[in-house]
N, CA, C and O atoms as CSV, one atom per row, in Angstrom:
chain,resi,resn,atom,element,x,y,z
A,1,UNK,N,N,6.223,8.416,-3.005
A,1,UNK,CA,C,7.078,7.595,-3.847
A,1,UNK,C,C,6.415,7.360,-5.200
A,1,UNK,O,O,6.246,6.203,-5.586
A,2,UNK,N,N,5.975,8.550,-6.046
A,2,UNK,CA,C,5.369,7.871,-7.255
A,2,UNK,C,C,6.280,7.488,-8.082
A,2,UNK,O,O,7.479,7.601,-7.827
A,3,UNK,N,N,5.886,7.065,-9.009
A,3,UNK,CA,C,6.616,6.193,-9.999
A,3,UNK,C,C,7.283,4.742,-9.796
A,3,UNK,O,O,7.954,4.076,-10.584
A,4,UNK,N,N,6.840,4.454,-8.370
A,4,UNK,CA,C,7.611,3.894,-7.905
A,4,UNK,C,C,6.272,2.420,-8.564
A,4,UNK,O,O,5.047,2.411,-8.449
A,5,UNK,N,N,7.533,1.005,-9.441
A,5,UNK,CA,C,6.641,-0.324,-9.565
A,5,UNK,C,C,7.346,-1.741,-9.096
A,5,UNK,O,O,8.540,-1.758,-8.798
A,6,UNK,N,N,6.733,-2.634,-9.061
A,6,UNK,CA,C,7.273,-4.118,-8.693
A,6,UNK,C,C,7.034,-4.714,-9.551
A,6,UNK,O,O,8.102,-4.772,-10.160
A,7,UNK,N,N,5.855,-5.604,-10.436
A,7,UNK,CA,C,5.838,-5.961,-11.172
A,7,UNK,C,C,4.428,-6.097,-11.943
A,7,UNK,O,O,3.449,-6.712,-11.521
A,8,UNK,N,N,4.488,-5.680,-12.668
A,8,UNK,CA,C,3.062,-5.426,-13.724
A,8,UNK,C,C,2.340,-6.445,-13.358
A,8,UNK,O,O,2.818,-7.559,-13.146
A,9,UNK,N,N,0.512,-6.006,-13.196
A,9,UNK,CA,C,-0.454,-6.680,-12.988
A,9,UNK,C,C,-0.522,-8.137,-12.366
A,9,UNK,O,O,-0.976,-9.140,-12.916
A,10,UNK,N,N,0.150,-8.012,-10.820
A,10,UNK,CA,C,0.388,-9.218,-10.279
A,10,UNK,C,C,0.098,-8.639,-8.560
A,10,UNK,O,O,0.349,-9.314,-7.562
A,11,UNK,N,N,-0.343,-7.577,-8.560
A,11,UNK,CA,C,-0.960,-7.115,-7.139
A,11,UNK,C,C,-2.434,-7.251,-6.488
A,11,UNK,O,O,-3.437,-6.910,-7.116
A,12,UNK,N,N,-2.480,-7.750,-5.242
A,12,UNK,CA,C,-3.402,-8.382,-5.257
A,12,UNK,C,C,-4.796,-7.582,-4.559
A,12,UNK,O,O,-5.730,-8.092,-3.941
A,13,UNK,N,N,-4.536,-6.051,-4.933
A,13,UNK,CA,C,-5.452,-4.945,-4.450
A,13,UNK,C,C,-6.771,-5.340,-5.474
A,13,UNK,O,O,-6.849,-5.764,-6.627
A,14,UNK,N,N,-7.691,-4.994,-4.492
A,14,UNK,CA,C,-9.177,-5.298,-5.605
A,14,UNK,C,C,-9.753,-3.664,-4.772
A,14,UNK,O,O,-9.368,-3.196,-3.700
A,15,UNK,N,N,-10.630,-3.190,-5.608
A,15,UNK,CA,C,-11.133,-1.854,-5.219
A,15,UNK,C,C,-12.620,-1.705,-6.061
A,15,UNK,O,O,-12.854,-1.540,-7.258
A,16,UNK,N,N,-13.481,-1.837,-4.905
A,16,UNK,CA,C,-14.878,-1.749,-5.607
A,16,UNK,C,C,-15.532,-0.177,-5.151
A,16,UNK,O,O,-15.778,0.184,-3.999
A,17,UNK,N,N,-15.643,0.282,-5.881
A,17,UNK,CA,C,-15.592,2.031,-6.555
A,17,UNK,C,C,-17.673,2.198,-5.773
A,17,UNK,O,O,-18.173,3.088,-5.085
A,18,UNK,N,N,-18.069,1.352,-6.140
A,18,UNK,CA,C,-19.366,1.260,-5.756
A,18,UNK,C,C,-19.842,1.188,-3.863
A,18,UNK,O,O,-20.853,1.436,-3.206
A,19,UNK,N,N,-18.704,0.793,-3.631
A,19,UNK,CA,C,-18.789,0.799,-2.312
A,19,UNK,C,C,-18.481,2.059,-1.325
A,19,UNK,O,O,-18.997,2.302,-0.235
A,20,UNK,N,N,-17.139,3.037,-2.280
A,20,UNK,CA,C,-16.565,3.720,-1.494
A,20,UNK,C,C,-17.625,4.790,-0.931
A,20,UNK,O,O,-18.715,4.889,-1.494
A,21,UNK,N,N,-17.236,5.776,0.433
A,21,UNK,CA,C,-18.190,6.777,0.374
A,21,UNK,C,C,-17.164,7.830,0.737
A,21,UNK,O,O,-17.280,8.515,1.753
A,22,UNK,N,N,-16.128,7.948,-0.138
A,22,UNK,CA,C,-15.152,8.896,-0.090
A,22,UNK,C,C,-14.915,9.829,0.662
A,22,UNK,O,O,-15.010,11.051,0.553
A,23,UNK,N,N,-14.440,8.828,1.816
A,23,UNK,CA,C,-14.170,9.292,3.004
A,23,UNK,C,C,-12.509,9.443,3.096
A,23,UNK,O,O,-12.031,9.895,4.137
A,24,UNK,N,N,-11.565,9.026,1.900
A,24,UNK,CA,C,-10.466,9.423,1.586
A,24,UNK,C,C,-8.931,8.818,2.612
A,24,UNK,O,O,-7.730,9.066,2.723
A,25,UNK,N,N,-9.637,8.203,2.996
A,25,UNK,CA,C,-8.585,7.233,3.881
A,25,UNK,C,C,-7.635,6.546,2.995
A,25,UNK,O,O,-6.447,6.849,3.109
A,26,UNK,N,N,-7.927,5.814,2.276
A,26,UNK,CA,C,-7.030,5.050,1.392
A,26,UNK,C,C,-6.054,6.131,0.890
A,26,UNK,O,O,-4.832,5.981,0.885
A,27,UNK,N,N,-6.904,7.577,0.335
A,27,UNK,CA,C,-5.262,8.534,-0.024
A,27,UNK,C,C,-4.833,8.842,0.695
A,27,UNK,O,O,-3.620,9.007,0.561
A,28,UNK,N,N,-5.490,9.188,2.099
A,28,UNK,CA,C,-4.366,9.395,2.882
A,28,UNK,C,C,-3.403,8.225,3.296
A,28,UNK,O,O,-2.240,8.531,3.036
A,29,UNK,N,N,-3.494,7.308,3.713
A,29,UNK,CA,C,-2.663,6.465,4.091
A,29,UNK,C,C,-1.748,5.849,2.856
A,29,UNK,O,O,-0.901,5.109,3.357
A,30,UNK,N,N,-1.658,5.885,1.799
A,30,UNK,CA,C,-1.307,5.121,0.700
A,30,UNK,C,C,0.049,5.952,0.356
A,30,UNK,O,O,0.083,7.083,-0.131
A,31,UNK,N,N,1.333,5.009,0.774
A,31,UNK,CA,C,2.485,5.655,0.285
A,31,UNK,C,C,2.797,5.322,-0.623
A,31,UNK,O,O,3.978,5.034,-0.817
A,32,UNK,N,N,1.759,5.211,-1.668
A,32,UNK,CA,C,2.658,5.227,-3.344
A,32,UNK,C,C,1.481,5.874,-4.147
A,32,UNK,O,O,1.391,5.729,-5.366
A,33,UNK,N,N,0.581,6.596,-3.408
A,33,UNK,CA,C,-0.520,7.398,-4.347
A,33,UNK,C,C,-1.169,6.831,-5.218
A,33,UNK,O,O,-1.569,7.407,-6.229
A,34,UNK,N,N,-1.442,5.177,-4.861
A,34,UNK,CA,C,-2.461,4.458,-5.772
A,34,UNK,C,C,-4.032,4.658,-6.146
A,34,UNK,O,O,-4.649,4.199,-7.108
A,35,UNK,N,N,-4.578,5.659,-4.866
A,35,UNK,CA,C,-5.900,6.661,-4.736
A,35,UNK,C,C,-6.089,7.792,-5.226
A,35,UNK,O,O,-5.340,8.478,-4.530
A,36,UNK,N,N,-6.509,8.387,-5.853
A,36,UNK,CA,C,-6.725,9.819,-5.968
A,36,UNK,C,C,-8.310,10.216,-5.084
A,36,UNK,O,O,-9.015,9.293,-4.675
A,37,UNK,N,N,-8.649,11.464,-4.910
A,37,UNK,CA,C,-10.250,11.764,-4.276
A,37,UNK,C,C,-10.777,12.546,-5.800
A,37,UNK,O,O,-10.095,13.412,-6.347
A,38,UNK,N,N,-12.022,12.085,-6.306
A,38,UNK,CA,C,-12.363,12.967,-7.360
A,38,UNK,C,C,-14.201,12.907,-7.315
A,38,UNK,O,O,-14.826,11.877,-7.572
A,39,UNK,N,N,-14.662,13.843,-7.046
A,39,UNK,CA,C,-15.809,13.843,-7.321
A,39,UNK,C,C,-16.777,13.013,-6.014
A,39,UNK,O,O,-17.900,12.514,-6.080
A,40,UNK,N,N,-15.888,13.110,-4.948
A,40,UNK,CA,C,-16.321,12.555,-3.717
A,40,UNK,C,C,-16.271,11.177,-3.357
A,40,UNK,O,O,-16.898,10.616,-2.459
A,41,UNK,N,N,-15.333,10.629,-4.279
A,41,UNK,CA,C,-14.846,9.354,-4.419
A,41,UNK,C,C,-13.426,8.805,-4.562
A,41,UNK,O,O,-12.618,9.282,-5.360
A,42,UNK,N,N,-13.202,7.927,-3.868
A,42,UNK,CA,C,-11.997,7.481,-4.186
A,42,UNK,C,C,-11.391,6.638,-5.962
A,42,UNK,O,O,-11.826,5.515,-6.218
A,43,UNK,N,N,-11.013,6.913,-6.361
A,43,UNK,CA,C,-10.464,6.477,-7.542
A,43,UNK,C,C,-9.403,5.929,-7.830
A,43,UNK,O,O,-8.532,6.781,-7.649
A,44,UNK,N,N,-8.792,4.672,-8.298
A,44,UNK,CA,C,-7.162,3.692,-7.929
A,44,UNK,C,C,-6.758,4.197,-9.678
A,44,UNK,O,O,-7.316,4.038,-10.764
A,45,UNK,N,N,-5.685,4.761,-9.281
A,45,UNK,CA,C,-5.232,5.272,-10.472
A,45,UNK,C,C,-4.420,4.785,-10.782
A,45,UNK,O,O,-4.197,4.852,-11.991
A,46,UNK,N,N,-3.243,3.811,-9.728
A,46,UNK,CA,C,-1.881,3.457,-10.126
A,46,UNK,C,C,-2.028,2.466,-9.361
A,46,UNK,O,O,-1.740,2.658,-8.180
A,47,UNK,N,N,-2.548,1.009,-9.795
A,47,UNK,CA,C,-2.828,-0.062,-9.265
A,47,UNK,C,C,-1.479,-1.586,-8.674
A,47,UNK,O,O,-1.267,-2.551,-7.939
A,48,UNK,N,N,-0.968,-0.658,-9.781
A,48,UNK,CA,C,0.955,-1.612,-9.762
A,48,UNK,C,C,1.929,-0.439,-9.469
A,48,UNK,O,O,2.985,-0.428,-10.103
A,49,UNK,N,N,1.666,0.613,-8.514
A,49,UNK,CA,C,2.074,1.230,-7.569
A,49,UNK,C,C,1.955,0.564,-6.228
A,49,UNK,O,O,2.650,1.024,-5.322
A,50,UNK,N,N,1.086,-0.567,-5.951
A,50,UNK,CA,C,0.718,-0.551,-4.706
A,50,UNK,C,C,1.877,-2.163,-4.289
A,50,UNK,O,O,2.235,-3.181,-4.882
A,51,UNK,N,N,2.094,-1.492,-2.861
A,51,UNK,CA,C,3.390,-2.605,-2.475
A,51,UNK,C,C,2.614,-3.618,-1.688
A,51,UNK,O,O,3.103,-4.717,-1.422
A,52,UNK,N,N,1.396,-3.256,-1.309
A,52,UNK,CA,C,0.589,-4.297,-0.566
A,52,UNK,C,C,0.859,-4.526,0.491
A,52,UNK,O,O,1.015,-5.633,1.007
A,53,UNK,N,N,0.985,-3.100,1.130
A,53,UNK,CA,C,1.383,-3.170,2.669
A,53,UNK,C,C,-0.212,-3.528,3.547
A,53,UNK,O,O,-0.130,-4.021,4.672
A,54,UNK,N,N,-1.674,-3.224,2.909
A,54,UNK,CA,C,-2.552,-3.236,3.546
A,54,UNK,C,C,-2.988,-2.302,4.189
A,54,UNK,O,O,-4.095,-2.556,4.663
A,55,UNK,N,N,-2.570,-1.225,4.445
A,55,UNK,CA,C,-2.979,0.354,4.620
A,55,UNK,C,C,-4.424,0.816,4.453
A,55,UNK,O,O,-5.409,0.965,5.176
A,56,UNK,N,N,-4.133,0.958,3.309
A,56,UNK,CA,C,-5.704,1.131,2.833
A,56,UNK,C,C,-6.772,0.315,2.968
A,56,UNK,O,O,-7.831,0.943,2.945
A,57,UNK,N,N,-6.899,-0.995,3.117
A,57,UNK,CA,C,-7.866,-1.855,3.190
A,57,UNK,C,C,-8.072,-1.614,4.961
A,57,UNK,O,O,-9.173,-1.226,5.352
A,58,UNK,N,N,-7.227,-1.807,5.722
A,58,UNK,CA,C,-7.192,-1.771,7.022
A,58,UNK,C,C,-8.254,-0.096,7.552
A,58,UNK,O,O,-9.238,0.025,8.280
A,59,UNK,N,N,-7.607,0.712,6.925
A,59,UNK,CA,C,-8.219,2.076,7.082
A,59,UNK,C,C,-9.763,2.309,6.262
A,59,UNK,O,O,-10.676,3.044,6.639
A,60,UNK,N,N,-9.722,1.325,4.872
A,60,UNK,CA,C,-11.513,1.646,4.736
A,60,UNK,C,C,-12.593,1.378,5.441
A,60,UNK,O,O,-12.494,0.198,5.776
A,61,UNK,N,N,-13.687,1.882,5.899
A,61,UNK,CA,C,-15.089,1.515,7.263
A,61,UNK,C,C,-16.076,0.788,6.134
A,61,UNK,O,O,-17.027,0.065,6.429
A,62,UNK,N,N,-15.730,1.069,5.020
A,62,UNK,CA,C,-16.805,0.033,3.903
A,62,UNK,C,C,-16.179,-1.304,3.703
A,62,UNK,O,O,-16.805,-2.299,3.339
A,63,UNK,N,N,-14.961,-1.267,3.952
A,63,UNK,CA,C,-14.858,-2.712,2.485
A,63,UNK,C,C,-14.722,-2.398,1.449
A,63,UNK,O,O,-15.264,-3.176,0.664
A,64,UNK,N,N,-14.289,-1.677,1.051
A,64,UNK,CA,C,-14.126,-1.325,-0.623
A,64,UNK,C,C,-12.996,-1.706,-0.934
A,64,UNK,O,O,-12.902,-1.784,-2.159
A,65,UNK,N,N,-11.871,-2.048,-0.285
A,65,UNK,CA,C,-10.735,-2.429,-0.587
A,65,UNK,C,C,-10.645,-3.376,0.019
A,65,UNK,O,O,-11.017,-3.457,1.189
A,66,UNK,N,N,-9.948,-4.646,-0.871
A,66,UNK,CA,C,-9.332,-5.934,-0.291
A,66,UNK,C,C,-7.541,-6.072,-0.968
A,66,UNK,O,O,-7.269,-5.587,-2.066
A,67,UNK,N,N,-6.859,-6.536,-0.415
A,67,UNK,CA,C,-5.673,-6.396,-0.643
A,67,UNK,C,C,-5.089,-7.707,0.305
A,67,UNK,O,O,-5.481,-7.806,1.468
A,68,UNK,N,N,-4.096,-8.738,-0.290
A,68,UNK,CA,C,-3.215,-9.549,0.567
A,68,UNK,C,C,-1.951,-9.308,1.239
A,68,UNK,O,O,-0.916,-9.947,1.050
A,69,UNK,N,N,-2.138,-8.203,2.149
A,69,UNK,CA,C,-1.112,-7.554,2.897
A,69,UNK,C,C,0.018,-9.003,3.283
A,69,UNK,O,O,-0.365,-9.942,3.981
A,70,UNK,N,N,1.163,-8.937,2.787
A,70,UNK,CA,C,1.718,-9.221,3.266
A,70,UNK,C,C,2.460,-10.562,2.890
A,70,UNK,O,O,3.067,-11.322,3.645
A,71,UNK,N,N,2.213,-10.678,1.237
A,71,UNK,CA,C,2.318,-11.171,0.303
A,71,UNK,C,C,3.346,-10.326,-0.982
A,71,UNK,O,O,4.074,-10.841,-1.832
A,72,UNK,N,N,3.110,-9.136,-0.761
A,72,UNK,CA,C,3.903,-8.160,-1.635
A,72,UNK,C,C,5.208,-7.781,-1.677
A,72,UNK,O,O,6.068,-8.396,-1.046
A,73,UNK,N,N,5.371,-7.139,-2.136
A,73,UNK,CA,C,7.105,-6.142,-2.203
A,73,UNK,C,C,7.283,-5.309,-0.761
A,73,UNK,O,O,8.461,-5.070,-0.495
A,74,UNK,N,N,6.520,-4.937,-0.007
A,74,UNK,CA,C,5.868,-4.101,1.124
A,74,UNK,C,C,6.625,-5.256,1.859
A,74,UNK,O,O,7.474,-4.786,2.616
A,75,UNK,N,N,6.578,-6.747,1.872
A,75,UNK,CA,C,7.100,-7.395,3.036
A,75,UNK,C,C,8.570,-7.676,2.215
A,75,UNK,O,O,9.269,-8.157,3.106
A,76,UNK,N,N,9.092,-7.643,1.434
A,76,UNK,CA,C,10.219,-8.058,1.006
A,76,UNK,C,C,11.270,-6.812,1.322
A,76,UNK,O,O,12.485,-6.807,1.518
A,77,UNK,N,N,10.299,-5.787,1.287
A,77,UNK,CA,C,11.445,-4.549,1.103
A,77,UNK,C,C,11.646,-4.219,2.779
A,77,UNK,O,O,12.634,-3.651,3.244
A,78,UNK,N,N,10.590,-4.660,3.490
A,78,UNK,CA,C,10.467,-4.068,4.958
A,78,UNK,C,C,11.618,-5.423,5.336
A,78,UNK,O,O,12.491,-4.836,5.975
A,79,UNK,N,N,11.980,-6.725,5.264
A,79,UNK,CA,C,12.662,-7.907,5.014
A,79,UNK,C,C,13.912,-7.515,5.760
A,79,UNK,O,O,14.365,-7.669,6.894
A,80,UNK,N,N,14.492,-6.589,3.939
A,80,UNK,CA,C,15.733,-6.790,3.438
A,80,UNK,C,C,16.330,-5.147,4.562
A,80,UNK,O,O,17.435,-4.950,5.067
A,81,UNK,N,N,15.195,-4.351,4.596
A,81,UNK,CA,C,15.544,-3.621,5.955
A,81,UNK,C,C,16.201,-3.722,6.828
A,81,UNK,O,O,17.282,-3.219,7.137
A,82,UNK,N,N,15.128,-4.842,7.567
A,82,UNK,CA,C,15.606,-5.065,8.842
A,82,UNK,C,C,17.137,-5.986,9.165
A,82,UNK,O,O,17.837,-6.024,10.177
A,83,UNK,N,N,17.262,-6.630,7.912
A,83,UNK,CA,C,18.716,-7.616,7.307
A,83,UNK,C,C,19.787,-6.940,7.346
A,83,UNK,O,O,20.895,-7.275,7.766
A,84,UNK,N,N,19.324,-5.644,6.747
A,84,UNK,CA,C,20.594,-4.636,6.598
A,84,UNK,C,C,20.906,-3.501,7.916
A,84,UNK,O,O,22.001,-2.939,7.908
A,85,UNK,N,N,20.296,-3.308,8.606
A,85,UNK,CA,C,20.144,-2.444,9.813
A,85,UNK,C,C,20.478,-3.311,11.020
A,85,UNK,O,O,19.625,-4.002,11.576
A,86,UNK,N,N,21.680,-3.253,11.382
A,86,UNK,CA,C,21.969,-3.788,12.358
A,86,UNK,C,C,22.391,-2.901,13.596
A,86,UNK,O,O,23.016,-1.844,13.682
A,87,UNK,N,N,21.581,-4.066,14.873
A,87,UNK,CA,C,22.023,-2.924,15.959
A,87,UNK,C,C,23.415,-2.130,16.282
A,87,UNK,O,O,24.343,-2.779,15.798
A,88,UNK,N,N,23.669,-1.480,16.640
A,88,UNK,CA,C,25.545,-0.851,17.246
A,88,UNK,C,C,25.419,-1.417,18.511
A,88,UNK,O,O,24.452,-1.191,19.239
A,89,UNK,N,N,26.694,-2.411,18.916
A,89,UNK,CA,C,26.380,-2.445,20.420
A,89,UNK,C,C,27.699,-2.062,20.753
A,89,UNK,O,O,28.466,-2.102,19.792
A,90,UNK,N,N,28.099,-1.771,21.622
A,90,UNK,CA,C,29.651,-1.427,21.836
A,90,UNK,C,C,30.278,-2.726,22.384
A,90,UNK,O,O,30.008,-3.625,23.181
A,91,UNK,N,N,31.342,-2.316,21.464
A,91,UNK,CA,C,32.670,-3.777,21.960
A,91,UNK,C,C,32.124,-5.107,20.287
A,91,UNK,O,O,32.734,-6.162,20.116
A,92,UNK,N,N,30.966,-4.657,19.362
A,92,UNK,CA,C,30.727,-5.839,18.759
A,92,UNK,C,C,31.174,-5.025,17.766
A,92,UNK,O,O,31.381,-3.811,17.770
A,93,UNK,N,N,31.342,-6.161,16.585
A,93,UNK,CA,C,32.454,-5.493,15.466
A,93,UNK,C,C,30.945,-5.748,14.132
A,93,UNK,O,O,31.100,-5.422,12.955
């Protein structure tokens, strides 16, 4: 989903670059490509890409990422989902 934003510099991802040992978890798991791998390191390239689902922090073995999962657009959009998806049951209108 690139390109994809919520709202400028109000996400609560912190990423300490010194810690990583680019082991590349955060790009893999990160559905808005806020990681890149360069030079054996992870690198946050698109920082107000990130919906703050907690992905990446959950998946780093250092700590290099802290993030308030569950505070973000990641819970509003997963929300308005489940609001709109209603079961089919037969006989209910």
């Amino acid at each position: 989903m690139r390109g994809y934003r919520y709202l400028p510099d109000v996400v609560t991802l912190e990423f300490d670059p010194d810690l990583c040992v680019g082991c590349g978890r955060c790009f893999d798991v990160c559905p808005h490509q806020v990681f890149v791998i360069k030079e054996n390191k992870a690198w946050m390239v698109d920082r107000d890409a990130c919906m703050e689902c907690g992905a990446c922090a959950r998946n780093c073995p250092v700590k290099a990422i802290t993030v308030d999962a569950g505070v973000g657009c990641a819970t509003g959009l997963i929300g308005e989902w489940l609001n709109e998806i209603k079961p089919r049951r037969k006989g209910c209108s």
